[in-house]
C-alpha positions in Angstrom: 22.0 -42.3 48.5 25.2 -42.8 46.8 28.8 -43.1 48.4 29.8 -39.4 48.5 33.7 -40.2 48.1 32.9 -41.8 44.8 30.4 -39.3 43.7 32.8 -36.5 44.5 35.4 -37.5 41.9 36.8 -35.2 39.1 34.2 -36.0 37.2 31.8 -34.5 39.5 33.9 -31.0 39.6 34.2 -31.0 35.4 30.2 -30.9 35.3 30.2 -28.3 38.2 32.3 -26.3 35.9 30.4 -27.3 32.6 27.5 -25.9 34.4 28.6 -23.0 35.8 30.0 -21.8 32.1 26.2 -22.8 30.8 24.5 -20.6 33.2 27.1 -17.2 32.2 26.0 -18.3 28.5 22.2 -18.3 30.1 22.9 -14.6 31.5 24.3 -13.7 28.4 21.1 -14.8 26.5 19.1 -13.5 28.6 20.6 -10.2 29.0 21.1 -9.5 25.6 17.4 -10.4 24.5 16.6 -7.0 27.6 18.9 -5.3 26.0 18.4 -5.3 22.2 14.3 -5.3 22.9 14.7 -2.3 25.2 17.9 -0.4 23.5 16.1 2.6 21.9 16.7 2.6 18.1 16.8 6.5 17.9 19.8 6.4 20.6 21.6 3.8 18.5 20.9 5.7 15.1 23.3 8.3 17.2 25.7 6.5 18.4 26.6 4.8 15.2 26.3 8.1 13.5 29.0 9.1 15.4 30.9 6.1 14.5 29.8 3.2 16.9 30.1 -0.2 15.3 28.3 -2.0 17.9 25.6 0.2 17.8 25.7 -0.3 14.1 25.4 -3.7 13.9 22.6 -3.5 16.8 20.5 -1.9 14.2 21.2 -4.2 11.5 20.0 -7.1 14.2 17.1 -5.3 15.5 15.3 -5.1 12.6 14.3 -8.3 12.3 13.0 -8.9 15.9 11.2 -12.3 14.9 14.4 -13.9 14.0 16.6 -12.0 16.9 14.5 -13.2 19.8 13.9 -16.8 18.2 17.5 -17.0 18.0 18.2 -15.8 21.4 15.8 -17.8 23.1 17.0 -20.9 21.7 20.0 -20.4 22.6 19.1 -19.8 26.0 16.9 -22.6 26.5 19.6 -25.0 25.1 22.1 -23.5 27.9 19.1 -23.9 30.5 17.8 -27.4 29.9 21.1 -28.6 29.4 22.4 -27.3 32.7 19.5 -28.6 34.9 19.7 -32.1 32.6 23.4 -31.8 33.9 22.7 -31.2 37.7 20.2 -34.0 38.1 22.5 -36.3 37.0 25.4 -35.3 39.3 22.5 -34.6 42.2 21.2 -38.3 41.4 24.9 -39.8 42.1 25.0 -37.7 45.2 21.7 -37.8 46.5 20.2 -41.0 45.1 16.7 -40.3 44.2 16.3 -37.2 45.9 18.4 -35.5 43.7 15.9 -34.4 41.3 14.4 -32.5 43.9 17.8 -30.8 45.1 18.5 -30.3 41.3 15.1 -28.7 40.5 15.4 -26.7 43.6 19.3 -25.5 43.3 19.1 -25.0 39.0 15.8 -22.9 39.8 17.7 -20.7 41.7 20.8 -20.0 40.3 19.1 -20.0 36.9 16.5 -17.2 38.5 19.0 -15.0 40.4 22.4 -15.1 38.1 20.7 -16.3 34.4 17.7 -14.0 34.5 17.1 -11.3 37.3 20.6 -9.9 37.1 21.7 -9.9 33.4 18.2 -8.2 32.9 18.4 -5.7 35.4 21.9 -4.5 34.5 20.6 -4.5 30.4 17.3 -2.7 31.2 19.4 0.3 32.9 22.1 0.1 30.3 20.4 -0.9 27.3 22.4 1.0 24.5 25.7 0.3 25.9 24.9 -3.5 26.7 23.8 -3.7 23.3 26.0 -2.8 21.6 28.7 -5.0 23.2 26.7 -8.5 23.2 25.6 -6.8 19.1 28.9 -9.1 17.9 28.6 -12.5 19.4 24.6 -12.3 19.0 24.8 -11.7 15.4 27.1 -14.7 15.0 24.5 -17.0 17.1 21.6 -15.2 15.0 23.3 -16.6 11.5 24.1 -20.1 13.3 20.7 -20.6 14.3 19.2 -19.1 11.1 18.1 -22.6 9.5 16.3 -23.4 12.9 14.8 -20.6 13.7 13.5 -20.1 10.0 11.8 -23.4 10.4 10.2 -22.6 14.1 9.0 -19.1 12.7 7.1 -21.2 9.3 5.9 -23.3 11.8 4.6 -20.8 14.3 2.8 -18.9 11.7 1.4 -21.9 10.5 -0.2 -22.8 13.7 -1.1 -19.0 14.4 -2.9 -19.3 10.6 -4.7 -22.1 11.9 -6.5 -20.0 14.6 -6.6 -17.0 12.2 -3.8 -14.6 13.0 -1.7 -13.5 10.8 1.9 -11.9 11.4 2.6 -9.5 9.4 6.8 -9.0 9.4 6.8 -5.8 8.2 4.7 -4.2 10.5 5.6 -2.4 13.7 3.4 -3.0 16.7 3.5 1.1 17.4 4.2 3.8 15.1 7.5 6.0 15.7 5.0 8.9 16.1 2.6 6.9 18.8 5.7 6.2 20.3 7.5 9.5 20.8 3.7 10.9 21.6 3.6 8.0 24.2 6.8 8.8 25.7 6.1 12.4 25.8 3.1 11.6 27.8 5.1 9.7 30.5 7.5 11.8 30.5 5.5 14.5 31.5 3.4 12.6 34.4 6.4 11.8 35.6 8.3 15.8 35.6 10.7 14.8 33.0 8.9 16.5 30.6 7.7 20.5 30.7 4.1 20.6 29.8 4.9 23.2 26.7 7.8 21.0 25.3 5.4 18.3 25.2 2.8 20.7 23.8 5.1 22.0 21.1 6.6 18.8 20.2 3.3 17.1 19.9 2.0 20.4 18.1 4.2 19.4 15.5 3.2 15.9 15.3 -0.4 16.3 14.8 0.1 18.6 12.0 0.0 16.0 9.2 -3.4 14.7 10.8 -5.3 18.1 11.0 -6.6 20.7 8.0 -6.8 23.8 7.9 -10.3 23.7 8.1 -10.0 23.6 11.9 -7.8 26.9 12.4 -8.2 28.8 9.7 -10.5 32.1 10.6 -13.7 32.0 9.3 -15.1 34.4 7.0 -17.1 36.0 9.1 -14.3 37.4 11.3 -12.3 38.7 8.0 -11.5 42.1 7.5 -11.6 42.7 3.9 -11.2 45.7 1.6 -13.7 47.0 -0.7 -12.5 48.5 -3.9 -15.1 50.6 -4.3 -14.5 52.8 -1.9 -12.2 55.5 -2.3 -8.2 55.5 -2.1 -8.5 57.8 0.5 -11.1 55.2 2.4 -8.7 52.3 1.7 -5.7 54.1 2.9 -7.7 54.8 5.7 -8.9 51.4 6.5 -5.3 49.9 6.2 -3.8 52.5 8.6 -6.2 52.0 11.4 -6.1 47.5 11.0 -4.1 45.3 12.7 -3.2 43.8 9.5 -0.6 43.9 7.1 -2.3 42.3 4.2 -6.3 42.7 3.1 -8.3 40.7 1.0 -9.3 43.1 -1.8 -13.3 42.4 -3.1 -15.1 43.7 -5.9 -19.4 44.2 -5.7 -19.9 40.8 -3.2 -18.1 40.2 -0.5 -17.2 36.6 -2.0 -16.0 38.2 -4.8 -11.8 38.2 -4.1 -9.8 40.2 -7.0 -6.8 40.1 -4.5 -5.2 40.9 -1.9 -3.5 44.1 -0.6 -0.4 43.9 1.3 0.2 47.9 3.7 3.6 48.1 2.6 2.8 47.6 -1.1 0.1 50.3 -0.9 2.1 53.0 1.2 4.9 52.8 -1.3 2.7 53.1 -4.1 0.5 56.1 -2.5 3.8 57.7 -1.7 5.2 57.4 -5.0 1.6 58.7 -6.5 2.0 61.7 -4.5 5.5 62.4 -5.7 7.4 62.1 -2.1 7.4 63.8 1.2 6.4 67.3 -0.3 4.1 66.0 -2.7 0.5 66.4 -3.5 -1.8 64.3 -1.4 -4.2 65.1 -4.3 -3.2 62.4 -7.0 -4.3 59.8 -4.7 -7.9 60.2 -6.1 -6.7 58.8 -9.5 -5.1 55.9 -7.7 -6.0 52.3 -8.7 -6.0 50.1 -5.7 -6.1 47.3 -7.9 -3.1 47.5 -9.6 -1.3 46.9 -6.6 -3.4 44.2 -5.1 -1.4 40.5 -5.2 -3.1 37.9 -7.0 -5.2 35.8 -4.1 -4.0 32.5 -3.7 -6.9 30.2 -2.7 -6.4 26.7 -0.9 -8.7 23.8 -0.4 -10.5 23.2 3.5 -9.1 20.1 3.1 -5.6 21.0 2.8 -3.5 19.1 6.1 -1.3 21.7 8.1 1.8 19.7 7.2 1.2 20.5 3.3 0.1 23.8 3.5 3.0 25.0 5.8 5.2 23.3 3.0 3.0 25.3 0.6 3.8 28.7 2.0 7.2 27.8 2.3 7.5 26.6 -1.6 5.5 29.6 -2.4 7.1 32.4 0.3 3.7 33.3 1.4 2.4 33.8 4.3 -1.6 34.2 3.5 -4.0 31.8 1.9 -8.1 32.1 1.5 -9.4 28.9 2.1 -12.5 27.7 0.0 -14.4 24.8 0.2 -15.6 21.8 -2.7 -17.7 24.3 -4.6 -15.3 27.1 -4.4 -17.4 29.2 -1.9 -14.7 31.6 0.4 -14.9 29.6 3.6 -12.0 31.5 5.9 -8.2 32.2 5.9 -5.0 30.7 6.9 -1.7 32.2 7.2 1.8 30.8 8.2 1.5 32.5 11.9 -1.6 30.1 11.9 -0.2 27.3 11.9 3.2 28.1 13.6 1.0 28.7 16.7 -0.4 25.0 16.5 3.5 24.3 17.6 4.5 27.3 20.0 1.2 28.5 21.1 -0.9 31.9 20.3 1.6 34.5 18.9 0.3 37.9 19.9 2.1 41.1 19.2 1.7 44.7 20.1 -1.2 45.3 17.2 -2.9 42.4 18.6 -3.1 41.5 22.0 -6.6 40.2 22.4 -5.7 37.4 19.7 -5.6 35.1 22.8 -8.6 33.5 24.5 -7.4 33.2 28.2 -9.2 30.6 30.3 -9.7 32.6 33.4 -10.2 29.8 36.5 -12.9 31.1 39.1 -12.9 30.9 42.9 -15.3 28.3 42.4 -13.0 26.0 40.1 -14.8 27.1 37.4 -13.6 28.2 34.0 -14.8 30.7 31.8 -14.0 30.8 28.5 -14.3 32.5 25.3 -16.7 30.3 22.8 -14.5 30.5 19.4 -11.6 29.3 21.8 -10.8 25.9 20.0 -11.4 23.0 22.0 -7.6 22.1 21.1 -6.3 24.6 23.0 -8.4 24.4 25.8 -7.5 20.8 26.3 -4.0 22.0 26.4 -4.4 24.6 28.9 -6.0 22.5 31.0 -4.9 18.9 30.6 -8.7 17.8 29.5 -9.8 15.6 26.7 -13.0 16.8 25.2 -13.5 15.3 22.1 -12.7 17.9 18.9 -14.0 15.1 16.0 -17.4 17.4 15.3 -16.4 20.8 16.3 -13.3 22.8 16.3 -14.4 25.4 19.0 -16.0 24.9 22.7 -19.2 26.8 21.3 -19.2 24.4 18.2 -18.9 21.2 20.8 -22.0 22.5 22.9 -24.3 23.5 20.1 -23.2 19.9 18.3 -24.0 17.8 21.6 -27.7 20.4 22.5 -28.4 20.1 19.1 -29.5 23.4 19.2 -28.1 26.9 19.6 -28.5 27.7 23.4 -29.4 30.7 25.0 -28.2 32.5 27.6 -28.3 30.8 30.9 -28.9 26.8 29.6 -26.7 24.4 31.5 -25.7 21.0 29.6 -23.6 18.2 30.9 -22.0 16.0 29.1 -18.0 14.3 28.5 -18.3 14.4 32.0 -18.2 18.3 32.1 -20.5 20.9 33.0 -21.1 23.8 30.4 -23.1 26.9 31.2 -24.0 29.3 28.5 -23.2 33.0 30.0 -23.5 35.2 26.6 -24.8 34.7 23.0 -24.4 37.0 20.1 -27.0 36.9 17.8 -26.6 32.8 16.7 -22.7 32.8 18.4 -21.7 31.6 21.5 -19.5 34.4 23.0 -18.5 33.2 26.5 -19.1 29.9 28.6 -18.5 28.8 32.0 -17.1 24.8 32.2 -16.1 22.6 34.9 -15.5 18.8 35.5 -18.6 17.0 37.5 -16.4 15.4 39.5 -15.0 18.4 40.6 
């Protein structure tokens, strides 16, 4: 052990100080890789909207992560080593040989509490604001260090090729879209999040992923016009549907000359008549046709996200949706696909147009077979796979490969499925519940 008056000389207190200012640069570097990893780039897209240069130049910094974090972590292991290279020499003066010991023991520490665990925890709770403060000295360090850490990152990938991965730069590790779906997830486990502004939000999401295929309402549910029939019949028919506009056919029932929208008919009816006192008469010479809009058809494959553009370009609301060989297949309209976002839409002319999932005593659900399996996983926080089938009846005759009667149980996904009714080769009603339930 060394003579402590000689040890203690001013020599001793200039490295003290030498390494106290190395471990504030170590916090620094350490705090400022938490918070430019963790500052969310959406928040700082506001801020320097609104005129934030340090949340500006954040940005610019963050979007090359490879060369921000080599940068910052060079930086903070030059501070590091050459703090603890510093305290074994002034601990080996002090302490003799012992003093690698006390300077392992002391530099792990200090660096631990003050270089890492506090710096972090402050820029993990105040990400945005810590980075954009440290945004101006890091982007200094990042062009300072830029030969270096250009030559580590060729050198890293070259060793990475070696056991055959290859970093693509360009390439995020999640999508904006996983993310935000991600978050919305979290957020609602944890009660940050209602359930329907995660529904709606994600609603909107997935539109770009699904087709109308999947909602559109299939033929056989249509409620067309036949323009054979009488004006009389027709105006009939119109008054006493639920619908403003009709699909208009002609001899088959696949046939589609048009479609006829009430409001256009009634105003031509009561102009044929000639008014409030006219004669109801003239309304056998009338020619349906004439005021039926010309049918606008749209492919099964068409994604929601186009299609709601589509109506939008076109100002429609109704589309008949056909598959590859141009056979009618269903129809879509703009209400469709608003209530993938906000939920079923019902008015006063239809209020059945929801399928309600009724929960039993017994905790178990009955519900209506066209419901889709979509929205049953949203009313009940399930996961049952909707890749082969759109509706709950489609998923059980998919997985029974068969069409079930009345009173067949199946279990699979983990669920029980009970068949209560069947209409002709439909599935009208169904009784589910988890197995583990």
């Amino acid at each position: 052990m060394g003579d402590p008056n000689t040890a203690l000389d001013a020599g001793f207190w200039m490295t003290c100080g030498v390494i106290l200012f190395l471990l504030v640069l170590s916090g620094f570097f350490s705090g400022s890789e938490t918070a430019l990893t963790a500052a969310s780039r959406g928040k700082l897209r506001s801020q320097a909207d609104k005129g934030s240069r340090g949340a500006a130049r954040a940005l610019r910094i963050t979007e090359d992560n490879e060369r921000l974090i080599g940068s910052v972590l060079l930086g903070n292991n030059l501070v590091n080593i050459l703090a603890t290279s510093l305290a074994t020499v002034i601990l080996l003066r002090v302490f003799g040989e012992s003093g690698v010991f006390w300077a392992t023991s002391v530099m792990t520490l200090l660096i631990l509490i003050f270089a890492e665990v506090l710096p972090k925890t402050y820029a993990i709770t105040n990400s945005e604001k810590a980075s954009a403060l440290v945004s101006g000295p890091i982007s200094l360090i990042v062009i300072i260090f830029a030969p270096v850490v250009s030559a580590v990152r060729v050198l890293v990938r070259g060793v990475l090729r070696v056991f055959g991965v290859t970093i693509d730069p360009d390439s995020n590790i999640l999508a904006v879209r996983e993310e935000i779906a991600g978050a919305l997830q979290l957020g609602h486990s944890e009660g940050v999040v209602e359930k329907e502004d995660r529904d709606r939000i994600l609603g909107a999401l997935d539109l770009g992923d699904r087709v109308v295929e999947e909602i559109m309402l299939h033929r056989s549910d249509i409620e067309m016009v036949n323009i054979d029939d009488g004006p009389e019949a027709i105006l009939e028919q119109c008054l006493q549907s639920n619908h403003t506009r009709l699909p208009v056919f002609k001899g088959d029932s696949e046939n589609i000359i048009g479609v006829i929208h009430a409001k256009d008919l009634l105003r031509a009816m009561y102009k044929i008549i000639g008014g409030a006192d006219g004669d109801a008469k003239a309304l056998k010479s009338f020619d349906v046709s004439k005021v039926a809009m010309e049918p606008y058809f749209v492919p099964e494959t068409t994604t929601l996200d186009d299609q709601m553009r589509q109506f939008l370009r076109k100002h429609t609301h109704f589309a008949l949706v056909v598959d590859e060989y141009g056979s009618l297949q269903g129809l879509i309209t703009l209400e469709d696909i608003l209530e993938e976002i906000v939920g079923e839409i019902t008015d006063e002319f239809d209020p059945d147009g929801d399928h309600p999932v009724v929960k039993g005593e017994d905790g178990q659900f009955m519900v209506d077979g066209a419901m889709t399996i979509r929205d049953l996983n949203r009313a009940t926080e399930w996961n049952l796979p909707d890749e082969e089938a759109n509706t709950i009846a489609g998923l059980v005759i998919h997985e029974a490969q068969m069409i079930p009667t009345a009173g067949q149980v199946f279990s699979f996904h983990d669920f029980r499925f009970e068949v209560i009714a069947r209409d002709g080769n439909r599935i009208t009603a169904l009784r589910i519940r988890p197995l583990d339930a």
